[in-house]
N, C-alpha and C positions, 0 to 999 in steps of 0.2 A: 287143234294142236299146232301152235306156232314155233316149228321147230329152228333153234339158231344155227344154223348151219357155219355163220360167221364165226360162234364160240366154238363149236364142232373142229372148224380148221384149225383155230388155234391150240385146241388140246391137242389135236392132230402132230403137229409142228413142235410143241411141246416136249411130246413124246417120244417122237424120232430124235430129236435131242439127247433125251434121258436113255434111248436105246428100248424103249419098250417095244413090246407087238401089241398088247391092247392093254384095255382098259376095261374091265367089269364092272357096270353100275349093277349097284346093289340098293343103293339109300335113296331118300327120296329127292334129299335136297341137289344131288349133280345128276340123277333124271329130271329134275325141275328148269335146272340151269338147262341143260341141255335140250331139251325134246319141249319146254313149254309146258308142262301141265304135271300131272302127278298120277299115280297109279296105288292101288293097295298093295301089290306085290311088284315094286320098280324094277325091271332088268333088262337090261341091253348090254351088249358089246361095242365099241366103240377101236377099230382096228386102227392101226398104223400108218394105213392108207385105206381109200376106201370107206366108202358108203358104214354106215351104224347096221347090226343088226337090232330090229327088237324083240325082247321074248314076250308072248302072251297065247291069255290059253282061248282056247278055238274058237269062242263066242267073239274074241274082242277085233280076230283078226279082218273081218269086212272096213270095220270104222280104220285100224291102223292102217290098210291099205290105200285107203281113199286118203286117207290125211297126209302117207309118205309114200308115195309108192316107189319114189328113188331107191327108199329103203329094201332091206332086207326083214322081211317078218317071220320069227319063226317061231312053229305054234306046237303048242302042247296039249294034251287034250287028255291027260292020265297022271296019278298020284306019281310021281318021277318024270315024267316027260321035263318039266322044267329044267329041271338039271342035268338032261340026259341030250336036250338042245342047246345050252349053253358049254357044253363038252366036245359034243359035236361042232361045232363053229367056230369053237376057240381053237380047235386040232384044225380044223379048214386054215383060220388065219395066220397061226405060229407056221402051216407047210409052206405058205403062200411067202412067209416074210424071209424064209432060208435061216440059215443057222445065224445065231451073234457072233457079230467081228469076233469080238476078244473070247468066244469059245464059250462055252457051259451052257445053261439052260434058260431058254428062250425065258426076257422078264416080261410079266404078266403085270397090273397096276390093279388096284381097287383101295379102295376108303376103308380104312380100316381105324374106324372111330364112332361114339357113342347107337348109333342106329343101325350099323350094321352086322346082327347077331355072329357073336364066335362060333356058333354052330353051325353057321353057313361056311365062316373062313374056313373051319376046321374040312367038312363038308370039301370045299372046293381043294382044300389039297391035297386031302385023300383019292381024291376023283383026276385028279391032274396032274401025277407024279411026274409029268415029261419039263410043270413048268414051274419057275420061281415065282411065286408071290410075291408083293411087295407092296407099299405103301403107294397109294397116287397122289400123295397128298402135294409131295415136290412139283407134279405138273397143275395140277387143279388149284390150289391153292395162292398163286403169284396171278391167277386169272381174275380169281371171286373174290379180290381184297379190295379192287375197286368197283365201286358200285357204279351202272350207269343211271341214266335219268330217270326211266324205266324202275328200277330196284329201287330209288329213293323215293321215290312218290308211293310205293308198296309198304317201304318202310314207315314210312309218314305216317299214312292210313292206319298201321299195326297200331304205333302209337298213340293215334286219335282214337281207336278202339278202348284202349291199355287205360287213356283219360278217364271211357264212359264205364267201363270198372270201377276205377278207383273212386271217381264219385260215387256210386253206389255200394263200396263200401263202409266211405265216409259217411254218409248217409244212415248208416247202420249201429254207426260206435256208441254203444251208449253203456251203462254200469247194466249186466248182466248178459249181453252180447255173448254168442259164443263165434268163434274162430270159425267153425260150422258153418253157421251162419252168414257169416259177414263172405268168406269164402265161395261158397254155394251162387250169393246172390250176385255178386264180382262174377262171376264167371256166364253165369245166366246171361247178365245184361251186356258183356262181350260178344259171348255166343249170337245175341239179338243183332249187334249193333256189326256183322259180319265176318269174326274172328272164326277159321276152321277148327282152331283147338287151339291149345296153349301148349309152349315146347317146354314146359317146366310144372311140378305140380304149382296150384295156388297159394302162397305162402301168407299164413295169419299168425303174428306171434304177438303174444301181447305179455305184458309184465317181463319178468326176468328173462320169460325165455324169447325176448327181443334181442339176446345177447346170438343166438343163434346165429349162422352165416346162413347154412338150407333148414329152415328150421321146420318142425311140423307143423300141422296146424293145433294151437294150442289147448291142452281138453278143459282150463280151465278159465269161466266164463271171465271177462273182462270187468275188470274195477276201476271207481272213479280214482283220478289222479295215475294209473298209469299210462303207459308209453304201450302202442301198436306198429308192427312193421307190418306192411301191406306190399307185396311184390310179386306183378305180376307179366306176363310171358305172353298174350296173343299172337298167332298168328294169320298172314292174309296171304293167303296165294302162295304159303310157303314160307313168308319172309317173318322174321320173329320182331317182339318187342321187347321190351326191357323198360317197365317202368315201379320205381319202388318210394316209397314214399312212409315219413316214421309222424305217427299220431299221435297228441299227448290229450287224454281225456280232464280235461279242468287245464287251469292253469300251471305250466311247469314249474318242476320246484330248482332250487340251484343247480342243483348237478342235471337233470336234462336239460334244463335250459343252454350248460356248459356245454353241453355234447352236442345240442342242435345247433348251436352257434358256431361251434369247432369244426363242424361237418359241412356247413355252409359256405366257409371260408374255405377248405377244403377243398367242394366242388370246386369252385371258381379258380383256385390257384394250379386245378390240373386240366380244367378248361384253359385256359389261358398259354398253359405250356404245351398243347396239343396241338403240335406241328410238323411239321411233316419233316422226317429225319430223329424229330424223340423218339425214344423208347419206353416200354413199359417200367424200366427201372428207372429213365429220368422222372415218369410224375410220379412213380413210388415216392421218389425220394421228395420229391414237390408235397405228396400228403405227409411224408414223416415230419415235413420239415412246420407244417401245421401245426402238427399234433403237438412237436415240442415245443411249441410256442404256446399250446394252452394248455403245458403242464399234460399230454396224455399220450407222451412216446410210446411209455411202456405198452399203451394199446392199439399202439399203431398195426393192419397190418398188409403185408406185401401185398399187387396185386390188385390193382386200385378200377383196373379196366380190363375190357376182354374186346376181342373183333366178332362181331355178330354180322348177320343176313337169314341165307336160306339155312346156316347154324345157327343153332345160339347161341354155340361158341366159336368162333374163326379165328385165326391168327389174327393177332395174337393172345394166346388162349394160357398164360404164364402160369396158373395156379392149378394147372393141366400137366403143360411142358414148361419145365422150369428156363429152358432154352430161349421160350417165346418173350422172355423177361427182354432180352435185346436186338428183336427182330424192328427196326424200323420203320416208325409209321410212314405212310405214303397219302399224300393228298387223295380223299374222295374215300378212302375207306372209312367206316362206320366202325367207331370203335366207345363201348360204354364208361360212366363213370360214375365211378358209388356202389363197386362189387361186393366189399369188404364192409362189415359192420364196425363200425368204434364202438368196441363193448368192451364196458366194466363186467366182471364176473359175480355174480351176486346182485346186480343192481337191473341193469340192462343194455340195450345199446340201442342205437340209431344210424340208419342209412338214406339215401335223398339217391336214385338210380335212374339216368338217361340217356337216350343213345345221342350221341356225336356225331357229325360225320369232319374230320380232318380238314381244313384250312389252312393257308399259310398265315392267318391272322388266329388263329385257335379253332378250339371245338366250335361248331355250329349247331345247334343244338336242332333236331331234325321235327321235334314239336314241344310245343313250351306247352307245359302243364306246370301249375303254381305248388308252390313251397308254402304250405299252410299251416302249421302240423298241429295251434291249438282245437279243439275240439266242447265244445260246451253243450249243455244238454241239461 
């Protein structure tokens, strides 16, 4: 357990800012950032001042001792105890911090975002009427936008995972292929190649319903001459991938041709504006501006990137928070490009998807896997 005591201070610091008393990890991805490692059921408290408590149940507490013993361990050992220690300790830390200057009720922080069930939230304010909830995204979030050297070489590795997928299920394209299949083995040969699991289901859409943005996997088997979107999600140590990639079985005919050509030029011209101080609405406007030059505004759409890590969505997460459309990029954050499908309705569409990490010279692409997409057999 390699705990950062360093990030620790600065959420710390953070948060006396923001006026909180703590901070409830709940998810797994800010017990990762914080404590080093990951847990089935992640909980800790992280106070205002002061040492982390962590919650675990009775078996786990020798090993957490020995790994933090600065810490605070507190253990559960009965169907409610978990909840009934992190009540107890949160009432310790809010007596400890004294009342808020400006009066009311002591703010509490926790993530309140796609992996931290509402039935916890609800749970916890039921249970803690003395305190405000509230978002920790404001302190956490200006933290884990820049990646350090450490997280980039996590990232990398997802990536070269996300590679030995997608080979295999290129590999697989052929006229009677099912989605199933092609999916199934994508995933197998990630799982092999050291991905814990993938923070997205497998996405195989083949034919029309390539037009999909999350599409399913598709139940019907794949035919020569169409188009496959292949997009997939590993992760290593926590840290996600984001690699998608659009297949054309034979030779493309005009219009996918137009669309794999249009999405190419695309990438490049939001790679290229990917600097530090853009916004997510400067390289929208960088792919609108694509699209009308090859005749396919009308299928333009918003939303072109998102910030990924130990999420695999981070600020900025725009087609989330429409807000995040003008949050500024900052050098070293890791942000994607190729979220949005160019899809005709009726016909299909195509996407080419990879992680960046922000330059003052552009996107730098964090692993180059090739732009292939004919397919023969």
């Amino acid at each position: 357990m390699d705990v950062r005591h360093d990030r620790i201070e600065r959420v710390q610091e953070r948060m006396r800012e923001a006026g909180l008393a703590a901070i409830v990890v709940m998810n797994h991805d800010d017990y990762r950032y914080l404590f080093g490692e990951d847990r089935t059921q992640p909980r800790a408290i992280i106070p205002a001042e002061g040492p982390p408590g962590l919650i675990a149940f009775t078996g786990e507490e020798p090993e957490l001792r020995a790994l933090y013993p600065e810490g605070q361990v507190l253990v559960f050992g009965s169907v409610g105890g978990q909840i009934h220690e992190i009540v107890g300790r949160l009432r310790e830390v809010v007596t400890a911090g004294g009342a808020p200057a400006g009066g009311g009720r002591p703010r509490v922080g926790m993530q309140l975002w796609f992996e931290t069930p509402a039935f916890l939230v609800d749970l916890f304010r039921r249970v803690n009427p003395g305190v405000e909830l509230v978002s920790s995204d404001p302190v956490m979030d200006p933290l884990r936008m820049v990646k350090d050297e450490g997280e980039l070489a996590l990232m990398r590795e997802a990536q070269r995972v996300a590679g030995i997928g997608m080979d295999r299920a290129r590999e697989l394209l052929r006229p009677g292929a099912t989605a199933h299949e092609v999916a199934t083995e994508a995933l197998y040969a990630m799982m092999r190649a050291g991905a814990e699991r993938t923070s997205t289901p497998v996405y195989a859409n083949f034919g029309v319903e390539t037009c999909m943005l999350h599409g399913r996997r598709s139940p019907k088997p794949l035919e020569a001459g169409e188009m496959a979107v292949i997009d997939l999600t590993p992760m290593v140590e926590g840290y996600c991938a984001n690699l998608a990639r659009t297949f054309v079985l034979g030779e493309p005919d005009a219009r996918q041709a137009g669309l794999l050509a249009a999405y190419a030029e695309l990438v490049e011209a939001v790679r290229v504006a990917m600097r530090p101080g853009a916004t997510v609405a400067d390289l929208d406007e960088e792919a609108r501006r694509v699209c009308a030059a090859h005749g396919l505004e009308a299928h333009h759409v918003n939303g072109i990137g998102h910030g990924i890590g130990l999420r695999f969505e981070e600020v900025p997460a725009s087609t989330i928070i429409p807000p995040h459309r003008n949050v500024p990029l900052v050098e070293g954050m890791t942000v994607t490009i190729g979220h949005p499908v160019l899809a005709m309705p009726g016909f299909g569409g195509v996407r080419t998807e990879d992680v960046y990490r922000v330059t003052p010279s552009g996107g730098e692409v964090l692993h180059p896997y090739p732009v292939d997409p004919v397919v023969t057999r």
